[in-house]
PLY file of the C-alpha trace (Angstrom):
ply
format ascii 1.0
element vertex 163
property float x
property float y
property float z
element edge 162
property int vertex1
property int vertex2
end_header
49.17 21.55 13.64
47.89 22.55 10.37
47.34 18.78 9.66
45.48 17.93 12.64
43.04 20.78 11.61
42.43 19.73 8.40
41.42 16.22 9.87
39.68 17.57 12.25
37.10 19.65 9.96
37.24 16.23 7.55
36.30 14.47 10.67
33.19 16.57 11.71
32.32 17.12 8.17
31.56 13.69 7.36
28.31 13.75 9.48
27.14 16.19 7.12
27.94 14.96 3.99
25.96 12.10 4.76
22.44 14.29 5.36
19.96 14.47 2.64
19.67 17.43 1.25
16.19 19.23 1.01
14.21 20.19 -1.38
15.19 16.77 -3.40
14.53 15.50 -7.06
13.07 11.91 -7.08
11.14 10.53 -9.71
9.39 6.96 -10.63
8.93 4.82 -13.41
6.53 1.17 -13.32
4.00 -0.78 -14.75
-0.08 -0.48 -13.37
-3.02 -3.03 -13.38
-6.16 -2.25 -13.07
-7.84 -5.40 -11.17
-11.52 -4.54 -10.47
-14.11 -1.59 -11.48
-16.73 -0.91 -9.26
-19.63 1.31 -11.43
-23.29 1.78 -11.63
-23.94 -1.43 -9.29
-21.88 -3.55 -10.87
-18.47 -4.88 -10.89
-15.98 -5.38 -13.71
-12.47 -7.26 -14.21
-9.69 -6.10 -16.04
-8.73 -9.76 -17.23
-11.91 -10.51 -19.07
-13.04 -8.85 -22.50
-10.67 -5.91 -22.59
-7.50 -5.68 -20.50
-5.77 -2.10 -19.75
-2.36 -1.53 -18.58
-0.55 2.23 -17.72
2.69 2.67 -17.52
2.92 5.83 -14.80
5.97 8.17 -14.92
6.34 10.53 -12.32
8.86 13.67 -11.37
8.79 13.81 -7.41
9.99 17.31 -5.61
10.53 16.31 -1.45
10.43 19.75 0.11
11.43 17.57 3.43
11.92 14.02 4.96
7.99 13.70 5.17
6.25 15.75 2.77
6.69 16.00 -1.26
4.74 17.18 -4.56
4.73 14.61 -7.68
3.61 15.36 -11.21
2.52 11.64 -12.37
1.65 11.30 -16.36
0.20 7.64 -16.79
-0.80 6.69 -20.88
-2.65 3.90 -21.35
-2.53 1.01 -23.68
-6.05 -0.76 -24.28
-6.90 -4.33 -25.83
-10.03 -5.64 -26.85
-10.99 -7.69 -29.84
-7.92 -8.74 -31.03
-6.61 -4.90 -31.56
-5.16 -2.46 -29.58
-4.66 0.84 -28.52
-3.68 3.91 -26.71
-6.91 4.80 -24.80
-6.03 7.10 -22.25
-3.67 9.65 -20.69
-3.71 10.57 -16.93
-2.58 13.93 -15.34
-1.82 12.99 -12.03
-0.54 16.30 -9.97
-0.54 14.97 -5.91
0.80 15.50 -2.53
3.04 12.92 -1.12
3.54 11.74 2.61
5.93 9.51 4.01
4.50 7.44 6.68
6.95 5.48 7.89
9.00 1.68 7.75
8.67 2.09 4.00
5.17 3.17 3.47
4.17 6.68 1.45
0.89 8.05 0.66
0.50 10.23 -2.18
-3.35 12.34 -2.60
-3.55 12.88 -6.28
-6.26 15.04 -8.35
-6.95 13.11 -12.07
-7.61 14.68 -15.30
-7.87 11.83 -18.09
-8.05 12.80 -21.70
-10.75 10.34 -22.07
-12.79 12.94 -20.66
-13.32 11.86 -16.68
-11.54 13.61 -13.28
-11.02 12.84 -9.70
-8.96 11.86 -7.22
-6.85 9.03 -6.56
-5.52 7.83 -3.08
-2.36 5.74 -3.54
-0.58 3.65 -0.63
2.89 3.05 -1.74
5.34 0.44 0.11
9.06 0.07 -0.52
9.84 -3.35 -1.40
13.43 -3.64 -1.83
15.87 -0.57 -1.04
18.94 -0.17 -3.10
21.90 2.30 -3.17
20.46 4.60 -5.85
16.64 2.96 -6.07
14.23 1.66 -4.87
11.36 -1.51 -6.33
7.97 -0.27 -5.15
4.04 -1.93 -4.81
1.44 0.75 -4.52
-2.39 0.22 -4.55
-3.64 3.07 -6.45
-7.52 3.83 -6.10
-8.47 5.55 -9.39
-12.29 7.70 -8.24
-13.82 9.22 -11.31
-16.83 11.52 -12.35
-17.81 12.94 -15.87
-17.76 12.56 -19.32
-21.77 11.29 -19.06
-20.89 8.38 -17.17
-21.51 7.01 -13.88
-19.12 7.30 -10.87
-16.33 4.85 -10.91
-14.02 3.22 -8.45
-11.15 1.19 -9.51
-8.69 -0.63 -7.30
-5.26 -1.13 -9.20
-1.74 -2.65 -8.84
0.91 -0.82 -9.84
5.03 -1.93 -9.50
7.94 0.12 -10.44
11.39 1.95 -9.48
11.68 4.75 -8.21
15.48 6.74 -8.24
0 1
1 2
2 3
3 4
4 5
5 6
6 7
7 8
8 9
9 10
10 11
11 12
12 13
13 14
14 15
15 16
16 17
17 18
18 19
19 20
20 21
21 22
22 23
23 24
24 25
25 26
26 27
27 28
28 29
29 30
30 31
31 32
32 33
33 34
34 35
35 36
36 37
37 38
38 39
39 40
40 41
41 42
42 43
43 44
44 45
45 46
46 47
47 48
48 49
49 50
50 51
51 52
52 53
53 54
54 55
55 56
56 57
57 58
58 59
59 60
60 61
61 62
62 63
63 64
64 65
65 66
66 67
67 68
68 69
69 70
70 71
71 72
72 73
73 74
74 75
75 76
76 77
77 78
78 79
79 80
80 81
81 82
82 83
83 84
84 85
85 86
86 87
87 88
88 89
89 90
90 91
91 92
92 93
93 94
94 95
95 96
96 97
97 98
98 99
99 100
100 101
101 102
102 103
103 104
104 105
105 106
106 107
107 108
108 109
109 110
110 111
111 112
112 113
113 114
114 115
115 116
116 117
117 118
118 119
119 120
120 121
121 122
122 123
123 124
124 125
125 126
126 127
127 128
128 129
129 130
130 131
131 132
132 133
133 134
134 135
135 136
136 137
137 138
138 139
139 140
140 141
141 142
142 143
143 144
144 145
145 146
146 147
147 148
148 149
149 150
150 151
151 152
152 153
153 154
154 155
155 156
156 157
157 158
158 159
159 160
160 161
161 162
């Protein structure tokens, strides 16, 4: 008897163990493009005089299935004229959403040490699932103001993992 309630509560228990549990630790890791910046009128590539590339890292707290917080840090590496640099640092402190088949939005405020804040709207999209990760493409859209410069608009590709 005492055997058949043991495997009974293993049984009924195994339901459970399976559940995610909430609030849950996630974070990211990848690599970002910038393609085209749209400023003053005119339109700039990444892939001409100067290139850019950010390498975002981000801690990720899901408070349930659908709705998260994410601190995002992104520096910067700049080259232009046969030298480089790091140009740029990006606090990125958002609100993410899961949408669905894959798909997450994340609503992010920006404050770059370069100066310049906003907001960024990223759509994110599972590529590949894996036991313990995951390969994501997201299309961030960097908005900025300040700094004595004209308002920007920036759409970017950005790849990583997230765990």
């Amino acid at each position: 008897m005492k055997n058949v309630l043991y495997f009974t509560m293993l049984l009924f228990s195994i339901p459970t163990l399976a559940q995610e549990q909430f609030p849950k630790l996630a974070g990211h890791v990848g690599i970002a493009h910038s393609i085209i910046t749209v400023s003053d009128g005119s339109t700039s590539g990444n892939f001409g005089n100067s290139y850019s590339v950010g390498f975002p890292i981000a801690l990720n707290i899901w408070k349930t299935e659908k709705v998260g917080f994410s601190f995002e840090v992104i520096p910067a590496i700049r080259s232009e004229n046969g030298s480089h640099k790091m140009n740029n640092v990006t606090f990125h402190p958002g609100i993410l959403y899961r949408l669905g088949k894959g798909y997450t939005f994340a609503g992010r405020a920006a404050f770059e040490t370069s100066g310049r804040y906003g907001f960024t709207p990223v759509f994110n999209k599972v590529l590949k699932k894996n036991k313990f990760s995951n390969y994501y493409l997201a299309v961030p859209i960097p908005i900025r103001f300040g700094n004595d410069r004209p308002v920007s608009a920036n759409l970017t590709v950005q790849l990583g993992i997230a765990f």
